[in-house]
C-alpha positions as CSV (number, residue, x, y, z in Angstrom):
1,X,44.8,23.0,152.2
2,X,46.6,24.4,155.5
3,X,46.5,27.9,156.4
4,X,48.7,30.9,156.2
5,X,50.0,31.8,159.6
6,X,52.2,34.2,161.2
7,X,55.9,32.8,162.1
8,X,56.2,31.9,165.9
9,X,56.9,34.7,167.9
10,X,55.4,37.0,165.6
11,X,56.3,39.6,162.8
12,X,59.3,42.4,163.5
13,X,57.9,45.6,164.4
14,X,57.4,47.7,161.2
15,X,59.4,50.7,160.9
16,X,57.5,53.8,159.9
17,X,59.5,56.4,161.3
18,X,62.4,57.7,159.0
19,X,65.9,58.2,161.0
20,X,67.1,61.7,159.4
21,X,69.1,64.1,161.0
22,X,67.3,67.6,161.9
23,X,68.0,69.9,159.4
24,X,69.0,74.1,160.9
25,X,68.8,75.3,164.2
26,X,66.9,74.2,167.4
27,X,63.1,75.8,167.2
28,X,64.5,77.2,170.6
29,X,67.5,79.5,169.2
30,X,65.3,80.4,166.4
31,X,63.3,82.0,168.9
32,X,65.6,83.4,170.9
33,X,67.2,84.9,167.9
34,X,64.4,86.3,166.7
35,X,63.6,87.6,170.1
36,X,66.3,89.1,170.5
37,X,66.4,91.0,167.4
38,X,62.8,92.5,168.2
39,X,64.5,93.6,171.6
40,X,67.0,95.7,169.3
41,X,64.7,96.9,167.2
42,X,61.7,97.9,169.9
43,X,65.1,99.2,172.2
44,X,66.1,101.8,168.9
45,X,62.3,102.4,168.4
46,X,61.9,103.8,171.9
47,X,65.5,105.9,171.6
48,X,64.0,107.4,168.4
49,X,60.5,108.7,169.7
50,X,62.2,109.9,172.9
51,X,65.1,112.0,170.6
52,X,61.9,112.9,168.6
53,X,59.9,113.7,171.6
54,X,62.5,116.1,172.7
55,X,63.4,117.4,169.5
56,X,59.8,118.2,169.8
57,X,60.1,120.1,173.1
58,X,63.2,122.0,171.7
59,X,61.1,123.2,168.8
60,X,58.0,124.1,171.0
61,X,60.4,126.4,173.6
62,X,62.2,128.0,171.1
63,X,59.1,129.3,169.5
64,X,57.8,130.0,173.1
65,X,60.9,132.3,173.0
66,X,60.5,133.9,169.7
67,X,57.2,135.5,170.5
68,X,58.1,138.4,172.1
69,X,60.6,139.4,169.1
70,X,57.4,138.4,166.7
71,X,54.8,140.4,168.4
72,X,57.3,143.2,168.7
73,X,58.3,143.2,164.9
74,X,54.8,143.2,164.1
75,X,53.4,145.6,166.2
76,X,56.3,148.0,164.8
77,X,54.8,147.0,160.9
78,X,51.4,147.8,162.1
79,X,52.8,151.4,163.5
80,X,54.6,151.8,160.1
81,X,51.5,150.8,158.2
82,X,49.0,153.2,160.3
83,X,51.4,156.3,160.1
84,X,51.7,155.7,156.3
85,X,47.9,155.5,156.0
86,X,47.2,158.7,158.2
87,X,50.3,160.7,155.7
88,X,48.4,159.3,152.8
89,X,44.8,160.6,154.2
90,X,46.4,163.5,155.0
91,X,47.3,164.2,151.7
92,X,44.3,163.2,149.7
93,X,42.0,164.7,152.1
94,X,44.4,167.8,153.1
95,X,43.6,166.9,156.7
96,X,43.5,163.9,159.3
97,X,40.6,162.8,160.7
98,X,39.7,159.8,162.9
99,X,36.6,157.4,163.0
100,X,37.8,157.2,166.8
101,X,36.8,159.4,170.1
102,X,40.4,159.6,170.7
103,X,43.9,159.5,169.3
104,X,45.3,156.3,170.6
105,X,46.6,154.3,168.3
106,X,44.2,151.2,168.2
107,X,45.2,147.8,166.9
108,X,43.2,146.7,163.6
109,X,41.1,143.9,164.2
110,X,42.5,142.5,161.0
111,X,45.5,141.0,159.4
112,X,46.8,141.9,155.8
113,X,48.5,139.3,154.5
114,X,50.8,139.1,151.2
115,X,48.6,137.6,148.3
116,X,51.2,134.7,147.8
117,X,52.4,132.8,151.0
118,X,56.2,132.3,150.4
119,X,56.4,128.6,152.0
């Protein structure tokens, strides 16, 4: 019995590899799309922290400001507050009288705050 063998010249190459056409974009635009869309996005990012960052600065000098008018207004509540005290000592006790060597008017050491914070 004669054997099985290949033609002469050989078998045709096998074909493996399937001929489709690529499907979407290029990997390349892809990524320069998405690229450029994180430049838009990192480029806002940055616009908003700086607008908050100055925002910031705005809100930090205008309070800078204010503290004169403050300390004024509540020096003039502590005055108000000490003269009414001394009128109502002076009333209960039927005369004025001073823990201190002298008359100046000496700022308390504490605060009296409201028992609820309005926020």
């Amino acid at each position: 019995m004669p054997q099985d063998l290949p033609p002469a010249g050989g078998y045709e190459p096998i074909q493996y590899k399937r001929n489709l056409p690529a499907r979407g974009f290029r990997p390349s635009l892809v990524l320069l799309g998405v690229a450029g869309i994180m430049t838009y996005g990192f480029w806002k990012v940055g616009k908003g922290i700086r607008e908050q960052n100055e925002l910031a600065r705005e809100k930090m000098w205008s309070r800078i400001h204010l503290i004169p008018l403050l300390t004024a207004e509540e020096d003039r509540d502590l005055v108000r507050r000490h003269f009414a005290d001394q009128a109502r000592e002076k009333e209960l006790l039927g005369s004025s009288t001073s823990p201190y060597n002298s008359d100046r008017f000496v700022r308390p050491t504490y605060a009296v705050t409201p028992s609820k914070a309005s926020n």
